[in-house]
Phi, psi and omega in degrees: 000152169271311165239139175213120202280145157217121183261155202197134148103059190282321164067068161053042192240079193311287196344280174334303177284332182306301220280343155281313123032231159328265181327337184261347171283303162349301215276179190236359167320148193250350179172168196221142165261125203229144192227023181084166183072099171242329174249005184266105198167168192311284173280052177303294200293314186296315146324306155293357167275315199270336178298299209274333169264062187289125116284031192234146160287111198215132198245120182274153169212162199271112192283187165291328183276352190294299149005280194284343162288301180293350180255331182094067181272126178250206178309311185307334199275027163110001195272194192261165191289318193292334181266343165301001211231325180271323179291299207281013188245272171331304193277356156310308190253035170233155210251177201296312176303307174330290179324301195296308190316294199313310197303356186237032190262140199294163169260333152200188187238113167260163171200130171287105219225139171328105208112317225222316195087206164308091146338049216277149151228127184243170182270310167260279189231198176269352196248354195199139166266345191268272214304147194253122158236113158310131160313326181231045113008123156290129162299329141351288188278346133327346197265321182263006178254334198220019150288357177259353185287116170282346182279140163300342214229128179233112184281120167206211205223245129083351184234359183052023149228168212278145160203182173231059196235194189253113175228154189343101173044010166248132201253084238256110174257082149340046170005315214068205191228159154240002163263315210244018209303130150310125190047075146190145190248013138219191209310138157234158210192170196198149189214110199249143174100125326266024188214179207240080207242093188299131179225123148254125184233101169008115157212108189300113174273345183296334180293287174296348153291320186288342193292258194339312193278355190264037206259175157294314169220091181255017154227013161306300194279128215244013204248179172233136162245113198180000000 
């Protein structure tokens, strides 16, 4: 492939993804990668409604919160009452098909892309959709999630800000989130082949806070959406 868009943490913010989207059909991607966490948000159903009727070619893998929306994870599995309360809302408002699809969603991907080569994409790390790899991640601690990784290049998500770096020989990218991002005040997303290009894109979030607040229960969520 030549390009390839890969978007990752949409956490239910429809807004966000239409407007990334848009902007990646504008674009010459040859296929696009949701890189998980797709319905633990505000807008679940609608987010899955836009997902699973892609007209772009697109291959999904399963984040952690995609895990606990689709088994309906509470208190017993040791997590907190409020995200247990967010896991059971969400899978509240998706529908039995919505449902099977996350559960049946892959853990990860490779694609060989112009440029670049092999391509792994994972949610978190290649060993966890839960472990976090950071911008200032020790490589130390770093060394044991991706020795086993045969790809040069590990596309991944889970902490919602976009980075770039190098760890023993590998070279590791940070997507970012487009519903929920850290340090950035729109969608964020990379568009990989044959070079690697951190992308963020404008979107009215006053709009989509307001969307949010016109909800049926618009204060389960404890979060800023922007």
């Amino acid at each position: 492939m030549k390009r390839v868009a890969a978007i990752y943490d949409i956490h239910g913010n429809y807004s966000a993804l239409n407007a990334v989207l848009e902007e990646i059909q504008q674009s010459d991607a040859d296929a696009i990668v949701v890189g998980g966490d797709l319905a633990w948000g505000p807008q679940p159903a609608l987010v899955m409604e836009r997902i699973m009727a892609p007209e772009e070619n697109i291959f999904i893998i399963k984040g952690n919160a995609d895990r606990e929306v689709g088994e309906r994870h509470g208190i017993e599995k040791g997590i907190d009452k409020w995200v247990a309360d967010i896991n059971h809302w969400c899978s509240d408002q998706l529908t039995d098909a919505q449902i099977e699809f996350l559960n049946k969603l892959q853990d990860n991907i490779t694609l060989k892309i112009d440029g670049l080569g092999d391509v792994l994409f994972v949610h978190g790390s290649p060993r966890s959709d839960e472990e976090a790899i950071r911008q200032d991640t020790p490589k130390n601690e770093i060394k044991p999630m991706i020795e086993t990784v045969n790809q040069d290049i590990i596309v991944c998500g889970h902490t919602h800000v976009q980075f770039d770096r190098s760890v023993y020989d590998k070279r590791i990218i940070n997507a970012g989130s487009v519903g929920l991002p850290s340090a950035a005040s729109g969608a964020c997303w990379v568009m990989l082949g044959p070079e690697v290009d951190l992308r963020e894109t404008e979107y009215d979030y006053e709009f989509a806070a307001n969307q949010i607040r016109h909800m049926k229960d618009p204060d389960i969520f404890n979060l800023s959406y922007k």
